[in-house]
Each structure stands twice: as structure tokens, then as C-alpha cells.
N, C-alpha and C positions, 0 to 999 in steps of 0.2 A: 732449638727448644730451650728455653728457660728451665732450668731443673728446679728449680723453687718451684717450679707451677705444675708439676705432675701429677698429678690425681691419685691422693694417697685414698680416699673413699668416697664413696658415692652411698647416702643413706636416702631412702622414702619410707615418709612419714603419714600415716593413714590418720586424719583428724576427724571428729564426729562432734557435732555441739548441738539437743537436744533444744527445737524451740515451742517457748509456752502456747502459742498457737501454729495450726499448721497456714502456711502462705498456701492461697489458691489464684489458679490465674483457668483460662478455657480449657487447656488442653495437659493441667494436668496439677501436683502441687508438693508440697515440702513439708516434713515433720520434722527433719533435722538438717543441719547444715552437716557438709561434708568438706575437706581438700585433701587434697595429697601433696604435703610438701617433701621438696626434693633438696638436699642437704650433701653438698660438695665442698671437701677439705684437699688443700693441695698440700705438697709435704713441707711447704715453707711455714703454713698456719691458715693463710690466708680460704678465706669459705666464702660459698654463694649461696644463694638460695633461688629456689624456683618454688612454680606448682604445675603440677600437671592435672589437666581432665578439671576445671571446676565447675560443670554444670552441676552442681552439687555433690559431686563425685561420680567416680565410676569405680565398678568393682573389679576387681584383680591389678590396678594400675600398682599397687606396692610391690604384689610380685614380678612381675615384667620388670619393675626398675630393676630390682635384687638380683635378679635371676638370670633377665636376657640381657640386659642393658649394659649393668654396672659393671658386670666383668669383663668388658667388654674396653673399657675408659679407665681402667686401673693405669697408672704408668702414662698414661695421654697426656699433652701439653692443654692444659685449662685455659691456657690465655690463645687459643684458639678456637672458637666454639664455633666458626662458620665450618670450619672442617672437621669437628665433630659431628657438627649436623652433616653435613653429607653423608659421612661414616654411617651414620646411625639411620639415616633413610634411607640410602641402597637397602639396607636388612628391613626394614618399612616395606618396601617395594616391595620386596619378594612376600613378605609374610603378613604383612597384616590383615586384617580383619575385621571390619566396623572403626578403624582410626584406634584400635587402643593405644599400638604401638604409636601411631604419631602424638599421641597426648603424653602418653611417658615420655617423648624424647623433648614436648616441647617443657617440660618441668625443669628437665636437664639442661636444653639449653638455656632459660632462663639463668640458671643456675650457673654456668661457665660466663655468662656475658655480666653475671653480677662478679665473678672474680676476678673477671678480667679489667675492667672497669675499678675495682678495687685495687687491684695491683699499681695501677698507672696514678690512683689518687680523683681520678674523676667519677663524675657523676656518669648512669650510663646513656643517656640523651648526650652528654658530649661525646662520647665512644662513638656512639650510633650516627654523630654528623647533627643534632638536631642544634637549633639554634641557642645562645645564653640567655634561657629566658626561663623566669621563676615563677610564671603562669600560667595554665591553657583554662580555656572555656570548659564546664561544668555544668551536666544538668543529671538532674534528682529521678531517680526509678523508684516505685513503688507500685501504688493506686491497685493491692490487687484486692481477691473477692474474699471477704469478712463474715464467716457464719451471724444471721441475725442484724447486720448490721444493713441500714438501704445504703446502697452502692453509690447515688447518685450522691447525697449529704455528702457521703465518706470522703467521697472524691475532694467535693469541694474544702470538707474541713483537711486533708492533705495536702491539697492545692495550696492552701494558705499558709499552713505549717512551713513548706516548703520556701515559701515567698518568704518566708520572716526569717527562714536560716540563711539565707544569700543568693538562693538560688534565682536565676532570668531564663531558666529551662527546666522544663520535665516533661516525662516519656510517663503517659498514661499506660492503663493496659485493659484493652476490653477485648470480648468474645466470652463464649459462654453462655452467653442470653438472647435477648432477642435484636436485632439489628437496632430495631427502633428506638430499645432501653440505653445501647452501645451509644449511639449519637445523640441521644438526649443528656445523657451524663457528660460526654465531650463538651458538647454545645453551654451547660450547665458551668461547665470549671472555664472554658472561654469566656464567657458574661464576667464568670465573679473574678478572675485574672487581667481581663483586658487587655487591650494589643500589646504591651511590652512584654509578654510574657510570653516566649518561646514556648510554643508546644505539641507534641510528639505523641502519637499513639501506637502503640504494638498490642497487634491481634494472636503475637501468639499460633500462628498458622491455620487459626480458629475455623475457614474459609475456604470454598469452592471458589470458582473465577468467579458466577453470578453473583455471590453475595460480596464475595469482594469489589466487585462493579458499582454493586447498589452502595456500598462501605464509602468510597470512594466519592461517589454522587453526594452523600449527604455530608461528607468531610469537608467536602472542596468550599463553606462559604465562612469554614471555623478557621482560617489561617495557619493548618496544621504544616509542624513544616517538613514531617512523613510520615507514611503508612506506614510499620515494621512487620513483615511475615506477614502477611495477609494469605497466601500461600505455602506448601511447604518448600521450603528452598530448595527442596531436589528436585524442581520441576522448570527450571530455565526456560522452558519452552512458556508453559504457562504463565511464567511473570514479564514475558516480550509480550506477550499477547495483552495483558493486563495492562503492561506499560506504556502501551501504545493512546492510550485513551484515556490514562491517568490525568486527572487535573493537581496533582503535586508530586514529589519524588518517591519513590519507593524505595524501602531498604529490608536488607536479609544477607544473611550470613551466618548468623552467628550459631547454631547447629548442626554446622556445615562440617563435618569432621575427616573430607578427605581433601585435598589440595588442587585436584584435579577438578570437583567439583566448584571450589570457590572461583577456579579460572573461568568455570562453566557460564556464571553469574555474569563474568562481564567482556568474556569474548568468545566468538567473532564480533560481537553486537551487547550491547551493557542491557542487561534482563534488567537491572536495578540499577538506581542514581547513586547508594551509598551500601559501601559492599562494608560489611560487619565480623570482619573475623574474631574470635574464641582467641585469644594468643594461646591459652591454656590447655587449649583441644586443639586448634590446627598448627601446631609444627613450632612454638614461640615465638622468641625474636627474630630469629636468622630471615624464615622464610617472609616475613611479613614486609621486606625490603623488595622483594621480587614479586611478594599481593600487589605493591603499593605502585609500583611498578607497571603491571599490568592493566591497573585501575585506569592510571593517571591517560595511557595511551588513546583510551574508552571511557574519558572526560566523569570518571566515576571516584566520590569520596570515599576514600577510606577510614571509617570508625570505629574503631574497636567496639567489641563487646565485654560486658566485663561483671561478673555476678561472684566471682570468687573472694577466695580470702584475702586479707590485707596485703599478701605476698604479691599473688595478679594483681592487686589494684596496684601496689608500686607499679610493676611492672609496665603495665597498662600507661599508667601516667607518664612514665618516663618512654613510653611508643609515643604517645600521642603529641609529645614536646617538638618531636622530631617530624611529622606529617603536615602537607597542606593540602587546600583546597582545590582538587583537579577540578571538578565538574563544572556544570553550567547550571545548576539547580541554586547555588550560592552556600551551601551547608557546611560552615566550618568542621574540622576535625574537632571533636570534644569528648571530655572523660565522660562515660558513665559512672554516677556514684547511685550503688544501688542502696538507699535507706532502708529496708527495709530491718527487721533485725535478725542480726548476724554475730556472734561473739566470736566469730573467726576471723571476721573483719575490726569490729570496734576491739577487740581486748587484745588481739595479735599484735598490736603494732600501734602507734598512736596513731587519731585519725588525722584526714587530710584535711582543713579547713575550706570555707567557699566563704568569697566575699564579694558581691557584685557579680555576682555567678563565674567567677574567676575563682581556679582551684590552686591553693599553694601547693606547688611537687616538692616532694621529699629533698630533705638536703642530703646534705653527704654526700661519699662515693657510692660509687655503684648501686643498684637498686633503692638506698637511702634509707630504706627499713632493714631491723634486725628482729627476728620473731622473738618474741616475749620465751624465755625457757619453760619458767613454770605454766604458761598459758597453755604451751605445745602440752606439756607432760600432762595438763588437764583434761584434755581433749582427746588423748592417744588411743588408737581403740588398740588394744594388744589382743595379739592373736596367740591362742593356743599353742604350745609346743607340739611338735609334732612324734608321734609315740615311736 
């Protein structure tokens, strides 16, 4: 063990950033952003940073880190974080509960693999084996439901916005209404977009099989190039059944928050063509080599998900440098960049650029971002002392 790299603290950081309107999507929606950044110093200086849980947060992840985790890694060699994560998932195994504990540990590991990766000088796509390359494929999330606004205009004036920032991809989002309204607005942004323009629709889990059948039927002549959640992901069974009859690839994962389940997705038999993990909710970087792994077996893409703060989107970027194309559907590995607005993304960290729907990754070493100090201190929710 390196004694420069021992783990002199392990800090989580609870983030909250209030926005001027709430985002709405079918199944559910957002008044405020949330993350939980995880903040690791070894005793030489050297720090990483993670997040853990960013489907807009989840609550108690600050305590777990504090509490169950961190003393737990006081003294541990940081410039090993695949046997950290073991460490810290045996204690998983036995205890967890709905994924909390896997979402806390994957903050951490992000966290060791950004110091570890610091340590050595490189970037962490070179740690991880991914190839020297200073771009991956990039397409735009947004398109959700807007009080007063018609859905179908919105879309297309998004659509275009999008096209004019660099993007050759975007991931719609429909459910909520009526089937007929969902495919007229797709149908609508494919006219005014035209075929060079990748594009992706997520329901959101919005859907029974039947409508997702009918969903399906009326997508198959818009050159979508998948369905996301049209189901809810915990139903493997139902998305083989779905799959079977599918006239384009299906993809889901990404609310998937136990590990076992995500293996669910695509073995004995691939329920979905593009399996979508959270790095920030299932388990970070470590496990996502042994997803990708299993995917590639069951000719299935692996593509992150990715909705968090600017920490996970480094993070993210620098997974996705490192992934290819298993499948047989043709779906390259590519970033999510969610647009929507987020000051935990834009003000944390400079943004990623896109040009030709090609996204520049972060330079530097290890993760390549360093969170803004005064941004965090904006955003902190402090908690009460305790009497």
C-alpha cells in the first residue's frame, strides 16, 4: 500500500438548487435539483470526488456515507477502489434496502477511482483501459411537459434549439397523455428534424404491454432509434415478451437500483437491446466493467444513464470513452447530456461542449472536473445540530 494514498476523510455533501419551474415528465416531476457529492482526501493531499444516488437525490445518502461507510475506509489504500468496492458490497449484501447503500458506495467509488487516476497523472478513461480519444457521441434530453405550453410546438421548437447547439441526437420524452397525442408530437419533431437526426424516445415507464405494443406500432415508421422504459424495469419478463415483436431496440435500466436486477435485463436471454445503468445509483465505476461484461455476452449495448450533477456527468463521460458497441441493433455507446435546467450541472463545473453531436471530455487527470467551492457552499443544505 502506498501510504500517501490512505484515506485521511471521507466527507458527503448534501446539494439542493431550487428551480424556477417544476420539470414534468408521465410518471412523475422535479421542483428542485438535488446530489450528494462524496469528497475523499488521502493523507498525501491528493482528493476525488464522486456522487452518489442522482436521480435527483435521495434522502439519508449523507448519513450512510458518515455514518456506515466512511469509517469504515479511514486508513484504506484509495489507489484501490475495485477492493474497496468489494469491501463495501459484502456490507451491501447483507444490509441493504431499496439500493441506498449501493448508491452511497457508488459516490465513493467514483471518488477513489478519481484519486486514483490522479495519483498516476492520467485521465480516468485511461485507468479504466478506454481508448486515447477526446470525443464520444452526444445527444440532448429534455422535451418534458410545460404548464400551458402545447406539447407538440414545444417539442419541435426544442428540437431545433437543440440542432443549432450541435447536437445529431435527442431522446424525447412522452407518456402522460393520450397515445395518439405521444405519436403525433414524435411524428411532428421527425418531419421538422428529418432523417439525419437521431432520435430516441423515453416513456418514462408510463405503460402496460398493450399500450406499449400500440406505442411501438405507431413508432416503428418515425426511425426511432429506441423505446426507453416503456415498462417498468423490474419486469424482465414483460420487456422479453415486448421484445419479441418489437419493430426497434428497447432500452431500460436506468432506475434499476439493485445489481442483480440489472443482470435480470439481459441474462439468460437480453429483455432489452440497450441496458442503461445510473453509475450514481447502481454501484459506480468498478461494477459497471462486469454490467458491460455481461451485456457484451447477450449482444446488448451498454449506455449509461445520466441526470446528475456535473460530477456524474464527468464521471459518465469518462465510462462512456471506455465502452463499445456489443449489439446487433447498431446503437453506439453515447453521453447523455441532460439540458434541461440544472445549476448543479451548469454552475458546478464548466460545461461539456458538443459539436457535430460529438462531446469534448474533460481534460485533466482523473475525473477532469473539480467542483466549484463557493457553488457547493451555495447549494449545501445544512442540517441541524443535533440537541
Amino acid at each position: 500500500m502506498n501510504a500517501g494514498l490512505a484515506i485521511r476523510d471521507v466527507e458527503a455533501l448534501a446539494l439542493a438548487a431550487p428551480l424556477a419551474e417544476p420539470l414534468r415528465w408521465a410518471t412523475g416531476e422535479l421542483r428542485e435539483r438535488r446530489a450528494t457529492l462524496v469528497h475523499v482526501r488521502t493523507a498525501n493531499g491528493i482528493e476525488g470526488w464522486g456522487e452518489a444516488g442522482s436521480h435527483g437525490g435521495v434522502a439519508g445518502l449523507e448519513a450512510v456515507i458518515a455514518k456506515a461507510l466512511a469509517p469504515l475506509l479511514i486508513g484504506a489504500d484509495a489507489g484501490a477502489p475495485e477492493e474497496r468496492w468489494r469491501e463495501l458490497y459484502a456490507l451491501a449484501r447483507r444490509h441493504d434496502r431499496g439500493g441506498l447503500l449501493l448508491a452511497a458506495i457508488a459516490g465513493i467509488d467514483m471518488a477513489l477511482w478519481d484519486v486514483a487516476a490522479r495519483a498516476i497523472g492520467v485521465s480516468l478513461r485511461t485507468l479504466l483501459g478506454g481508448r486515447a480519444r477526446r470525443t464520444v457521441p452526444a445527444y440532448a434530453t429534455g422535451f418534458y411537459l410545460r404548464e400551458g405550453v402545447d406539447p407538440l410546438e414545444a417539442a419541435c421548437e426544442e428540437a431545433a434549439a437543440h440542432r443549432a447547439s450541435g447536437f445529431c441526437a435527442m431522446k424525447m420524452t412522452i407518456g402522460g397523455r393520450a397515445v395518439r397525442e405521444d405519436l403525433a408530437t414524435v411524428a411532428a419533431v421527425r418531419e421538422r428534424m428529418g432523417p439525419d437526426v437521431a432520435l430516441m424516445v423515453d416513456a418514462h415507464r408510463a405503460y402496460e404491454l398493450p399500450q406499449a405494443r400500440r406505442v411501438l406500432r405507431g413508432l416503428a415508421p418515425l426511425d426511432v432509434r429506441w423505446l426507453e422504459e416503456p415498462l417498468d424495469s423490474g419486469s424482465p419478463t414483460a420487456y422479453r415478451k415486448l421484445r419479441r415483436t418489437a419493430p426497434m431496440p428497447l432500452a431500460a435500466g436506468e432506475s434499476v437500483t439493485e445489481l442483480g436486477e440489472l443482470a435480470a435485463l439481459v441474462k439468460p436471454s437480453p429483455a432489452v437491446d440497450v441496458l442503461q445503468p445510473s453509475l450514481a445509483v447502481a454501484g459506480g465505476l468498478t461494477p459497471l466493467r462486469g454490467i458491460a461484461a455481461a451485456a457484451k455476452t447477450t449482444r446488448v449495448t451498454v449506455v449509461p444513464h445520466c441526470s446528475g450533477s456535473a460530477v456524474a456527468l464527468a464521471a459518465t463521460a469518462q465510462a462512456v470513452a471506455t465502452l463499445r458497441s456489443t449489439g446487433s441493433a447498431g446503437v453506439p455507446p453515447s453521453l447523455e447530456l441532460d439540458t434541461t435546467p440544472n445549476p448543479l450541472r451548469s454552475e458546478l463545473a464548466a460545461p461539456l461542449g458538443v459539436h457535430d453531436g460529438l462531446c469534448q471530455l474533460p481534460h485533466g487527470p482523473g475525473l477532469g472536473v473539480v467542483p466549484d467551492a463557493s457553488v457547493v457552499e451555495a447549494y449545501l443544505v445544512r442540517r441541524a445540530a443535533a440537541p
